[in-house]
DSSP file (Angstrom, degrees, kcal/mol; ACC not computed):
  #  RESIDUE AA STRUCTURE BP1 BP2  ACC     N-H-->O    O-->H-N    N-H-->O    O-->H-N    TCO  KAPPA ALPHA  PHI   PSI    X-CA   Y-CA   Z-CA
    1    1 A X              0   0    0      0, 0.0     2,-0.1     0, 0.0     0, 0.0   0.000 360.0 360.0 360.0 128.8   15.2    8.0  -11.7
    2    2 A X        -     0   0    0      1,-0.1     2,-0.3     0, 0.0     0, 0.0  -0.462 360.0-126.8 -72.7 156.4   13.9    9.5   -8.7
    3    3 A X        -     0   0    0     -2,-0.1    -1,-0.1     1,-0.0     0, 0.0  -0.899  19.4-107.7-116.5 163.9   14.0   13.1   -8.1
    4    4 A X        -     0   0    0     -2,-0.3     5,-0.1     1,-0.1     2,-0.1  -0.199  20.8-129.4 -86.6 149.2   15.2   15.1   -5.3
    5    5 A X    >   -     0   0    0      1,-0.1     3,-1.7     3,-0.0    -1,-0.1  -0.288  24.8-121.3 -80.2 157.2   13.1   16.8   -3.0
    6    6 A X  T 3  S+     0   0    0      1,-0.3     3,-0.1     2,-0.2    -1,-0.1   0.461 119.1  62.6 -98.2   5.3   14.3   20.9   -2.5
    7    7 A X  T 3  S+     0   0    0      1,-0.1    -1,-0.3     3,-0.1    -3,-0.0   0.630 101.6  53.9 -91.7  -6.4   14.8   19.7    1.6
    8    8 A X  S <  S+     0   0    0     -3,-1.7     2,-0.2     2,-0.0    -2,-0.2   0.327 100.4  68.0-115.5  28.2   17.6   17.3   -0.1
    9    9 A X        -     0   0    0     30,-0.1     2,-0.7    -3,-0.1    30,-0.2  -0.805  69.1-160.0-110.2 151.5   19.6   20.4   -2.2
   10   10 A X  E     -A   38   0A   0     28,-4.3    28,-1.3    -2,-0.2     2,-0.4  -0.840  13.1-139.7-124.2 105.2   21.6   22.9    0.0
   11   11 A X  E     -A   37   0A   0     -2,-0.7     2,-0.7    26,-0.2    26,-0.2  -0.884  22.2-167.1-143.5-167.8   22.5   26.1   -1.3
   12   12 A X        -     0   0    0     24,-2.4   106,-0.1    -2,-0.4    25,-0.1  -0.699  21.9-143.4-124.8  70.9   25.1   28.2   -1.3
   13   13 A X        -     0   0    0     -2,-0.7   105,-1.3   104,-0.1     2,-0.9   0.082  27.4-115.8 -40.8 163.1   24.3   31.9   -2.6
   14   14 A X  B     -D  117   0B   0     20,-1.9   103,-0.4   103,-0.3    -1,-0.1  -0.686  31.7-125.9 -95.8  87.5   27.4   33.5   -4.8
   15   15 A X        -     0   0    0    101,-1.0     2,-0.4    -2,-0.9   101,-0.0  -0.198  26.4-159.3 -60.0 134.1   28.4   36.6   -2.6
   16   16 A X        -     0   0    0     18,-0.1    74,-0.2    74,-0.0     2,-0.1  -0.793  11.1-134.4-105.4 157.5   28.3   39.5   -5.1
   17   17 A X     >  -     0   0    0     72,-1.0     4,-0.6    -2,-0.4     3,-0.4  -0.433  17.9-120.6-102.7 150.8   30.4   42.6   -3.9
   18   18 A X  T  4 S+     0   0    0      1,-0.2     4,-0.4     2,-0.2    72,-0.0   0.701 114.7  42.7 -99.4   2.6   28.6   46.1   -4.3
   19   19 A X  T  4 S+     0   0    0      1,-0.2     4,-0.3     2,-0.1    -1,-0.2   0.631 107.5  54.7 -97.9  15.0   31.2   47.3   -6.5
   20   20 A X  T  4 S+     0   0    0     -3,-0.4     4,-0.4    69,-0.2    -1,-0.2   0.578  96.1  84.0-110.7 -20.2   31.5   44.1   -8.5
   21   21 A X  S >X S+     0   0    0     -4,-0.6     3,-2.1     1,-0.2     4,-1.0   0.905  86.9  49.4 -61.1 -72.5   27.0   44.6   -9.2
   22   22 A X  H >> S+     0   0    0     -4,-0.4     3,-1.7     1,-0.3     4,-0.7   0.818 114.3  41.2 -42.0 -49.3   27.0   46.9  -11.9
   23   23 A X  H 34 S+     0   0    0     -4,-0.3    -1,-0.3     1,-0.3    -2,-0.2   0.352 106.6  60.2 -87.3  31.1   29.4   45.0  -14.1
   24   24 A X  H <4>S+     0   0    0     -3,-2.1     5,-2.5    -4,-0.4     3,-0.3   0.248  89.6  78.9-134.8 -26.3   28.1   41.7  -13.4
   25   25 A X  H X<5S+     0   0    0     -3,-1.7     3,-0.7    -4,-1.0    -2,-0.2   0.672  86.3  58.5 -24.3 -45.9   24.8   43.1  -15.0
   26   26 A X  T 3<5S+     0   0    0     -4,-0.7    -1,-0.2     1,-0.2    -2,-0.1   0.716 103.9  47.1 -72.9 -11.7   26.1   42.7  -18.5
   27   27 A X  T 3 5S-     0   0    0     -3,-0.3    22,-3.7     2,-0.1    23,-0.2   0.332 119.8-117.0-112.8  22.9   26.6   39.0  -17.9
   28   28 A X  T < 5 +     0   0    0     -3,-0.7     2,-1.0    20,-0.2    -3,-0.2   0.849  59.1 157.1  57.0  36.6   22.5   38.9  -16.2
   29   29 A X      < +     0   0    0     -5,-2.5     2,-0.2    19,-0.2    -5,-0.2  -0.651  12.9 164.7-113.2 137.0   23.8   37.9  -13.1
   30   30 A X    >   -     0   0    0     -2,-1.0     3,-1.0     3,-0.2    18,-0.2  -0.566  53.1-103.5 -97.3 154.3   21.3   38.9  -10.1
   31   31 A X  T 3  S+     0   0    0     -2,-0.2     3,-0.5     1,-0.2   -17,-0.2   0.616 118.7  63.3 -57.9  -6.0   21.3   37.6   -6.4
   32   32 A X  T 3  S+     0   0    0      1,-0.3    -1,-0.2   -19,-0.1    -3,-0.0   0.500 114.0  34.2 -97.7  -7.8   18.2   35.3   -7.4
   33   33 A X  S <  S+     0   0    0     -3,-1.0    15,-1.3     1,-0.1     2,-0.6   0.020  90.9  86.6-132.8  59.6   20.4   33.6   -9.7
   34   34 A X  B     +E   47   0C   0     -3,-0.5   -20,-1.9    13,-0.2     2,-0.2  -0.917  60.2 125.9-143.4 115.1   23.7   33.3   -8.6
   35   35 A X        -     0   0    0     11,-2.0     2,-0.3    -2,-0.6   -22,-0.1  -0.721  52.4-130.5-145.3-173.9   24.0   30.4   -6.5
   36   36 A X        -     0   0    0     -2,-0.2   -24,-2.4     9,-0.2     2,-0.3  -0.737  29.7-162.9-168.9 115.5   26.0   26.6   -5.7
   37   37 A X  E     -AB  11  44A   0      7,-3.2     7,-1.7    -2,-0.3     2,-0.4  -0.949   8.6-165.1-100.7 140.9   23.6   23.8   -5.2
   38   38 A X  E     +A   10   0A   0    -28,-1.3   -28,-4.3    -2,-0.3     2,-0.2  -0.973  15.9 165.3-127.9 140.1   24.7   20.9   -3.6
   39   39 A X        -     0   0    0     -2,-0.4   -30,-0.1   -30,-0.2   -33,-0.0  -0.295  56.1 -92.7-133.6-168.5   22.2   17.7   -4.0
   40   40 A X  S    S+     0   0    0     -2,-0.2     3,-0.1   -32,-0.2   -31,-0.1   0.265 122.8  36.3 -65.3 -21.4   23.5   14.1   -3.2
   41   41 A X  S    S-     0   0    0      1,-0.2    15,-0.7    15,-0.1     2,-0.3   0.227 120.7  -1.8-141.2  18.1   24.4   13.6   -6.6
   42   42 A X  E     - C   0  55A   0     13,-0.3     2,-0.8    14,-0.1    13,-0.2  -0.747  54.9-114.8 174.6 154.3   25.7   16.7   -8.1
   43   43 A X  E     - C   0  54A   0     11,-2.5    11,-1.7    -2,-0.3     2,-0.5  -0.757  19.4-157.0-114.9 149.4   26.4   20.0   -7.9
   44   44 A X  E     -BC  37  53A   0     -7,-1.7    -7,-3.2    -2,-0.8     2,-0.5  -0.896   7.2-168.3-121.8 112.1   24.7   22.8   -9.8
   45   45 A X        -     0   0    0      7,-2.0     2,-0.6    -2,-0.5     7,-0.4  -0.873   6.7-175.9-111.4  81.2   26.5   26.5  -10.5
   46   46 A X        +     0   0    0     -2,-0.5   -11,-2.0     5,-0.3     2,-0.7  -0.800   7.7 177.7-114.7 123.8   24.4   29.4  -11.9
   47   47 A X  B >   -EF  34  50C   0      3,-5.8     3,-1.5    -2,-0.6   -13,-0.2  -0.836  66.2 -82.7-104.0  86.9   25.9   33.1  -12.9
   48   48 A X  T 3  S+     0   0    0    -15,-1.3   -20,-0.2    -2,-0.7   -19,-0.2  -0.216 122.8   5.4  67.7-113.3   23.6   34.8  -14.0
   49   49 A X  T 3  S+     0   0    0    -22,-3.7     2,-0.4    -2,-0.2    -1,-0.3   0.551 120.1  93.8 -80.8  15.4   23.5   33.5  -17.9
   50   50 A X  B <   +F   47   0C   0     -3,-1.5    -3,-5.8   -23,-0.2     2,-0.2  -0.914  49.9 163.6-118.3 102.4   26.3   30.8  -16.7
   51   51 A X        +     0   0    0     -2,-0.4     2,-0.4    -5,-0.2    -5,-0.3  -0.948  14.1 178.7-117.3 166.6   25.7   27.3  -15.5
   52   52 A X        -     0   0    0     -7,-0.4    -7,-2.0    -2,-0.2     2,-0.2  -0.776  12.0-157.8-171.3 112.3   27.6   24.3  -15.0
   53   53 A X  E     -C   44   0A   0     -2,-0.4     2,-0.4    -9,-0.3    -9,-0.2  -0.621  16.4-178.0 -35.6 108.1   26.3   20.9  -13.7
   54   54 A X  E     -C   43   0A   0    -11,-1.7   -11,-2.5    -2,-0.2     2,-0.4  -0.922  24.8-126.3-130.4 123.8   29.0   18.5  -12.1
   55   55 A X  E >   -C   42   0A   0     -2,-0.4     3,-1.8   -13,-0.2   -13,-0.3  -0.404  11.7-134.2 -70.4 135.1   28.3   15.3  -10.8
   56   56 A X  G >  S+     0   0    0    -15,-0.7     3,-0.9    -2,-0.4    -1,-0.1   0.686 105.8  65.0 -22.1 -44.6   29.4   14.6   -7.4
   57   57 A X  G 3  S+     0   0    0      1,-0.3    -1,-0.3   -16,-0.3    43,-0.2   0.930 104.4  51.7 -59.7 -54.2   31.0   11.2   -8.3
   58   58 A X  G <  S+     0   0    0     -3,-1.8    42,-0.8    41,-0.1     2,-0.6   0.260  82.8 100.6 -92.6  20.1   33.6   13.5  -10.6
   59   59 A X  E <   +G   99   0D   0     -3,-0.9    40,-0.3    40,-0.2     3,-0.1  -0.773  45.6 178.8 -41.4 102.0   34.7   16.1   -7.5
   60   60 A X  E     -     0   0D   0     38,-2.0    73,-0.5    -2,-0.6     2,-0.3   0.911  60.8 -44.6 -84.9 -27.0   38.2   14.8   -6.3
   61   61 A X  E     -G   98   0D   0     37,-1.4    37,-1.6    71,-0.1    -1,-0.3  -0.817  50.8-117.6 156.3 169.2   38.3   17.5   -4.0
   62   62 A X  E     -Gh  97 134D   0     71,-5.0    73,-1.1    -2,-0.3     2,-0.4  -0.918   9.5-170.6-149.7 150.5   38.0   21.1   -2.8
   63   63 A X  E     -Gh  96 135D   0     33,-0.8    33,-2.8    71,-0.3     2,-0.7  -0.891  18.6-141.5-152.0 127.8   39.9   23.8   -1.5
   64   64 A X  E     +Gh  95 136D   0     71,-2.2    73,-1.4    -2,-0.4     2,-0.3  -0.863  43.0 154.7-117.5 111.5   38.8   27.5    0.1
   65   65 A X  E     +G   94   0D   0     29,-3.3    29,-6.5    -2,-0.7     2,-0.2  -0.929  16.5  70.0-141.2 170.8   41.6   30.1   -1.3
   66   66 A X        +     0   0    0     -2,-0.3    73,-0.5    71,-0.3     2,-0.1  -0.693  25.6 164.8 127.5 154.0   41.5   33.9   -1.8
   67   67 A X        +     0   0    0     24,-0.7    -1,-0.3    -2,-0.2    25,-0.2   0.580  49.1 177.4-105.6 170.4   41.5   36.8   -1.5
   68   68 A X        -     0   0    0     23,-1.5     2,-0.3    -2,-0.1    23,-0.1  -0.404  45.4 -72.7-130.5-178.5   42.5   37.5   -5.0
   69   69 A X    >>  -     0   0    0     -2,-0.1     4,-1.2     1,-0.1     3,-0.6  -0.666  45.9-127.1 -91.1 150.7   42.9   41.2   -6.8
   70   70 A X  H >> S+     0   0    0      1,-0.3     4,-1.2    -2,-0.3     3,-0.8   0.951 111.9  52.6 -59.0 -30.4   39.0   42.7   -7.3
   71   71 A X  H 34 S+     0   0    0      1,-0.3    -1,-0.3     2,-0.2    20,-0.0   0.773 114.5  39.0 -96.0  -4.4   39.8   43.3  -11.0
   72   72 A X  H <4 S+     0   0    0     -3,-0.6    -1,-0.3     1,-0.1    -2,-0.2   0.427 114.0  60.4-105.6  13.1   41.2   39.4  -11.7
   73   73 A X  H << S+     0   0    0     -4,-1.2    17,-0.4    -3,-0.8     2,-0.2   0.384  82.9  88.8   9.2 -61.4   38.8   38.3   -9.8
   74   74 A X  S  < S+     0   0    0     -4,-1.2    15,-0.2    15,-0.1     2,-0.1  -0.463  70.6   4.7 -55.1 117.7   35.2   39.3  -11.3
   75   75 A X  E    S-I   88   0D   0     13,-0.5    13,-3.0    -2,-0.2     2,-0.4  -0.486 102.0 -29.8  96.6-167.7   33.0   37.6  -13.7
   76   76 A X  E    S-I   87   0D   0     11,-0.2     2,-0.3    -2,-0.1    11,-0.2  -0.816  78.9-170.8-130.7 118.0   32.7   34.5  -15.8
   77   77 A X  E     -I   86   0D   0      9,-0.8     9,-1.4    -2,-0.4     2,-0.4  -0.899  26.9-160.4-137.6 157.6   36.5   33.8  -16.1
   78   78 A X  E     -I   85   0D   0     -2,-0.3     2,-0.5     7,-0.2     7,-0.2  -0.980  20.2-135.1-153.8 103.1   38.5   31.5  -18.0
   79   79 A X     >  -     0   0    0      5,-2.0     4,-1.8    -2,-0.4     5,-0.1  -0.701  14.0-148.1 -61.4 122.4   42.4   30.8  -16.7
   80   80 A X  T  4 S+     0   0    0     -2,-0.5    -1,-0.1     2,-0.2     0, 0.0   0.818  82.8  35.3 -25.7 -65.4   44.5   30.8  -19.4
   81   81 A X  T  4 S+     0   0    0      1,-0.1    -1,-0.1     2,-0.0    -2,-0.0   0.979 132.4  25.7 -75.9 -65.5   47.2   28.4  -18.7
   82   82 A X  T  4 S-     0   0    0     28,-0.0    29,-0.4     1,-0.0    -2,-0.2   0.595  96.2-125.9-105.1  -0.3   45.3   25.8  -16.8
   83   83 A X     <  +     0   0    0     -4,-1.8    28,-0.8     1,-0.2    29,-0.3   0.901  51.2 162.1  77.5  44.7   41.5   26.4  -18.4
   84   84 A X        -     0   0    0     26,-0.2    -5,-2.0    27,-0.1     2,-0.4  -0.457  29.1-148.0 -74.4 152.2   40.1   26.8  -14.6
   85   85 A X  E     -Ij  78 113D   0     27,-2.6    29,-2.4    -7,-0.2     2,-0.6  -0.995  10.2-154.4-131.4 169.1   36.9   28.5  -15.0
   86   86 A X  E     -Ij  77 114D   0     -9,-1.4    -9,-0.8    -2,-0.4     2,-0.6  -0.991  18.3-157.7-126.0 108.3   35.5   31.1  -12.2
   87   87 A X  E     -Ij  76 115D   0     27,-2.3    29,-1.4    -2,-0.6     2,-0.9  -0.768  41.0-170.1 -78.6  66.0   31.8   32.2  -11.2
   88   88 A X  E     +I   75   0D   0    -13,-3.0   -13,-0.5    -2,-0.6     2,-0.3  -0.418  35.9 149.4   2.3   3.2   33.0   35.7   -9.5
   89   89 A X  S    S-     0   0    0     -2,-0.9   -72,-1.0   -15,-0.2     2,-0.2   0.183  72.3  -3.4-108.5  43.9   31.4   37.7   -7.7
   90   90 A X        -     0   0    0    -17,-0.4   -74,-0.0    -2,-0.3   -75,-0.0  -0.874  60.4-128.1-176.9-155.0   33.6   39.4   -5.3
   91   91 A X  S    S+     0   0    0     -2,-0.2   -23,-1.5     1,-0.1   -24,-0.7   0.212  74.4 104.3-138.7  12.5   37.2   38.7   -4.7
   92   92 A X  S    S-     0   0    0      1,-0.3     2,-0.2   -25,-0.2    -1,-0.1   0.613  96.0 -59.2 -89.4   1.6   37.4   38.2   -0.9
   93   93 A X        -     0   0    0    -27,-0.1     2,-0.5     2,-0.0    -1,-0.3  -0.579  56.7-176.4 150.1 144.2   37.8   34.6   -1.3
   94   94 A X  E     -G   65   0D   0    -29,-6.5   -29,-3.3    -2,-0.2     2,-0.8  -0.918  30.1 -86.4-171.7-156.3   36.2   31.4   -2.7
   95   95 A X  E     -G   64   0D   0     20,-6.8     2,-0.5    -2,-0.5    20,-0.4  -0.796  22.1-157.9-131.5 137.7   36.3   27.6   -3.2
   96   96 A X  E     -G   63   0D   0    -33,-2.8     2,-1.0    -2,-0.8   -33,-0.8  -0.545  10.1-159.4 -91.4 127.8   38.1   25.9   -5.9
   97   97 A X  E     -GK  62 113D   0     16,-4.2    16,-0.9    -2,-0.5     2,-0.5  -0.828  12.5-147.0-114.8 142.1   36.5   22.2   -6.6
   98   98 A X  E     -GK  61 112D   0    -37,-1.6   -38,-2.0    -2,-1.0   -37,-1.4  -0.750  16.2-123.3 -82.1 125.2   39.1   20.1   -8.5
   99   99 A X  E     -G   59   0D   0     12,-2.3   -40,-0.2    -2,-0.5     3,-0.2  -0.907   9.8-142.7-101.6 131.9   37.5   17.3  -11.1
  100  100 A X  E    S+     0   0D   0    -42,-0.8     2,-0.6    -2,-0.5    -1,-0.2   0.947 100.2   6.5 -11.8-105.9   38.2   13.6  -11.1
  101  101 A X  E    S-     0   0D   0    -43,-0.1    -1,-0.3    -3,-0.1     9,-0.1  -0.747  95.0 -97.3-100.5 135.7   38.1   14.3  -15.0
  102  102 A X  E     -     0   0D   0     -2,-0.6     9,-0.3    -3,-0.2    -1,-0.1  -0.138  38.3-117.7 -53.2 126.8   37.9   17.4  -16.8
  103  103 A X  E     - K   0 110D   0      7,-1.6     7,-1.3     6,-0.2     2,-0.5  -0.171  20.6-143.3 -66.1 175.7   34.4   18.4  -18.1
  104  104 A X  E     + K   0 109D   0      5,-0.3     2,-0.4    -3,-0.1     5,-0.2  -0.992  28.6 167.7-117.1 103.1   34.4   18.5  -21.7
  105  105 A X        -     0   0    0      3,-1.1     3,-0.1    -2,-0.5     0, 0.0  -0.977  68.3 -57.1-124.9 128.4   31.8   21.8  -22.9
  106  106 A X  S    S-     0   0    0     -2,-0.4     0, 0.0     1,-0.2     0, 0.0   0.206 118.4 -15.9  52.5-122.9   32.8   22.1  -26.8
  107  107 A X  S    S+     0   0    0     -3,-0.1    -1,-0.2     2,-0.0     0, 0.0   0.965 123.1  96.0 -97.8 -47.9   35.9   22.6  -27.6
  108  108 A X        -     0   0    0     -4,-0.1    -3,-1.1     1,-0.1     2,-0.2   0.328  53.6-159.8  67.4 104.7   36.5   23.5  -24.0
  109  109 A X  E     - K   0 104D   0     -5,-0.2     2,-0.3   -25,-0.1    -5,-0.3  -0.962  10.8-152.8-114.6 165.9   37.9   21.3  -20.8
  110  110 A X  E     + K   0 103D   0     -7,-1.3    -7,-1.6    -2,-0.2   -26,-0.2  -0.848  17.9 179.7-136.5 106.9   37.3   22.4  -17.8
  111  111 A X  E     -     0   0D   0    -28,-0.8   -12,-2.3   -29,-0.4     2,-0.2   0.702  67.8 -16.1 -35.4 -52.8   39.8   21.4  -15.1
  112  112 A X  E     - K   0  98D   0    -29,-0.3   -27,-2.6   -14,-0.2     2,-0.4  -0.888  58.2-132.0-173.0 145.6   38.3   23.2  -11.7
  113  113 A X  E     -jK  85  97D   0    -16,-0.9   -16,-4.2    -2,-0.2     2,-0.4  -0.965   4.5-153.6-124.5 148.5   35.7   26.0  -10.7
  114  114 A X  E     -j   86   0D   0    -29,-2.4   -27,-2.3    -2,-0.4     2,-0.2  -0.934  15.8-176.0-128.6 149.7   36.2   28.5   -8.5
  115  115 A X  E     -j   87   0D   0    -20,-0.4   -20,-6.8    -2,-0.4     2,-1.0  -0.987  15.8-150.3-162.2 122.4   32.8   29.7   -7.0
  116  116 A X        +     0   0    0    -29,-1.4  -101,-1.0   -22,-0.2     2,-0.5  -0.697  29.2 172.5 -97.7  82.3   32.8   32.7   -4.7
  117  117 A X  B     -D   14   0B   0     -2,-1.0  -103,-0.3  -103,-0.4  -104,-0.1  -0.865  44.4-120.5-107.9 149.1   30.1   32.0   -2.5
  118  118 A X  S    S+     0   0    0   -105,-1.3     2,-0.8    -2,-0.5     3,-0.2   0.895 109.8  51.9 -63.5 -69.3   29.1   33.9    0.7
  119  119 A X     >  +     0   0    0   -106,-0.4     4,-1.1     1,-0.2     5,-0.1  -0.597  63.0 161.8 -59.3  92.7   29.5   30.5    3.1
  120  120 A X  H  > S+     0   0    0     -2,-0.8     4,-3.1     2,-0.1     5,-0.2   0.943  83.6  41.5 -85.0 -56.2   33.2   29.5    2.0
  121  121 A X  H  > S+     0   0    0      2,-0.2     4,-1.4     1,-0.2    -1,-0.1   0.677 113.6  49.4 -20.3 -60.6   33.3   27.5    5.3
  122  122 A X  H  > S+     0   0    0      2,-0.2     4,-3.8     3,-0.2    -1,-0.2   0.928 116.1  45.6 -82.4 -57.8   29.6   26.0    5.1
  123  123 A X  H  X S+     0   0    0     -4,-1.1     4,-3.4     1,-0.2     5,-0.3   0.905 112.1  49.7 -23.2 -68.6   30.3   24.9    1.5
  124  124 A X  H  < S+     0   0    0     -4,-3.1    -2,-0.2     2,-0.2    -1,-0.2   0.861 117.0  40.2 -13.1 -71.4   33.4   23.6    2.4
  125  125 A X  H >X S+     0   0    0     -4,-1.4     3,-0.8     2,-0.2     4,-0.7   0.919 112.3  55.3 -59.7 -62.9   31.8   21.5    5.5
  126  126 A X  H >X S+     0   0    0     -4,-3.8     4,-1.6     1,-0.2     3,-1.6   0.972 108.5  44.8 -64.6 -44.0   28.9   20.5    3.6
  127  127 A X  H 3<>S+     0   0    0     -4,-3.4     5,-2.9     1,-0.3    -1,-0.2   0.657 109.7  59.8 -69.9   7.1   31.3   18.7    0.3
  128  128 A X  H <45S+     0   0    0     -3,-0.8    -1,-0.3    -5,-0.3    -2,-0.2   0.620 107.0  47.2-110.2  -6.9   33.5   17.0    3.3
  129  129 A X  H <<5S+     0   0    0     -3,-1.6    -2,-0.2    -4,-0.7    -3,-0.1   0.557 104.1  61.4 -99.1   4.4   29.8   15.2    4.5
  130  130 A X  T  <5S-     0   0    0     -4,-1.6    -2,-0.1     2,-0.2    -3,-0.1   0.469 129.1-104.0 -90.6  -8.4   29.3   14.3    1.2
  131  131 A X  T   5S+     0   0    0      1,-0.4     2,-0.5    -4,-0.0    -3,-0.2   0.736  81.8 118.1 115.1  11.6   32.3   12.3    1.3
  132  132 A X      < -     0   0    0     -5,-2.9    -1,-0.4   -71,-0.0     2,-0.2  -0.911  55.2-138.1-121.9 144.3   35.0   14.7   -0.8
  133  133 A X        +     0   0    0     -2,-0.5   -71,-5.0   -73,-0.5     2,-0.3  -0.440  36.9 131.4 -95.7 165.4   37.8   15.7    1.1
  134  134 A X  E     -h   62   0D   0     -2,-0.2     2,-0.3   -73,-0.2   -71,-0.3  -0.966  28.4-143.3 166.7-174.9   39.7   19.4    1.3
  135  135 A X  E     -h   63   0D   0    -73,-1.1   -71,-2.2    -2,-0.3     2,-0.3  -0.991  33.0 -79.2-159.4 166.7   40.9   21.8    3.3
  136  136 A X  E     +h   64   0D   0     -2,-0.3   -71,-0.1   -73,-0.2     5,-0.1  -0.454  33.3 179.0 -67.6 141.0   41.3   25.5    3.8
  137  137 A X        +     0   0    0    -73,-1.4   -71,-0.3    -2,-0.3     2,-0.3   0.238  38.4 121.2-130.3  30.4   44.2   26.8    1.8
  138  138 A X    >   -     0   0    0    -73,-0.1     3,-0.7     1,-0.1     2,-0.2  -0.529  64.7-110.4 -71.5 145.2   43.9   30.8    2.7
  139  139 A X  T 3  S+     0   0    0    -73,-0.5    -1,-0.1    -2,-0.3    -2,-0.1  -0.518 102.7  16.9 -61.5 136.3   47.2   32.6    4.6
  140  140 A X  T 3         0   0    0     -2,-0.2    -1,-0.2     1,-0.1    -2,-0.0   0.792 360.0 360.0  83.1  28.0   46.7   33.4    7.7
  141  141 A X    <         0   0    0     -3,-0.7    -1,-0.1    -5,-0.1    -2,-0.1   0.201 360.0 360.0-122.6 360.0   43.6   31.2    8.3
């Protein structure tokens, strides 16, 4: 298997908030590691001690929503009801990608990520030239 050259990944730093830094410390996450990579064949999510790998093929499609309240918002989050999980790090908006099939971590599925990344737009743009459709779903947008 070949591997990809770092001109054929895009990414997307994780906008962190400055009131969201300190408590985003306990979970080690920094601006050098809080990121969305997008490759040609998968995309790559790391929060700080928090990563999650998806292949491309299993994105069904993606979605820009937000803004959300700061304090539900924040963090390495886990929905309750539908077992979304969240990379956090502000609250002004971010982009949910929807899976094909849910991944399987443990005991764990995991439906959907939400990833708050600086570029909601550029993210956005960039999984609609990879071939996954979506659209913005903010009010007032």
């Amino acid at each position: 298997m070949a591997s990809e050259s770092s001109a054929d990944v895009r990414r997307f730093p994780i906008r962190i908030g400055p009131r969201s830094k300190p408590p985003l410390l306990l979970l080690g996450v920094r601006e050098r590691n809080a990121y969305v990579e997008l490759s040609a064949t998968e995309i790559n999510a790391s929060f700080g001690f928090y990563h999650l790998r998806v292949p491309l093929t299993n994105v069904a499609r993606w979605s820009i929503e937000g803004p959300w309240l700061w304090l539900t918002a924040i963090g390495v989050r886990r929905g309750i009801l539908k077992g979304d999980l969240t990379f956090g790090g502000n609250h002004k908006g971010g982009v949910r990608l929807d899976f094909s099939q849910p991944l399987r971590r443990s005991i764990l599925s995991i439906p959907c990520l939400y990833v708050t990344v600086g570029d909601l737009e550029g993210l956005g743009q960039a999984l609609t030239d990879a071939g996954i459709s979506g659209e913005d779903k903010r009010q007032g947008q």
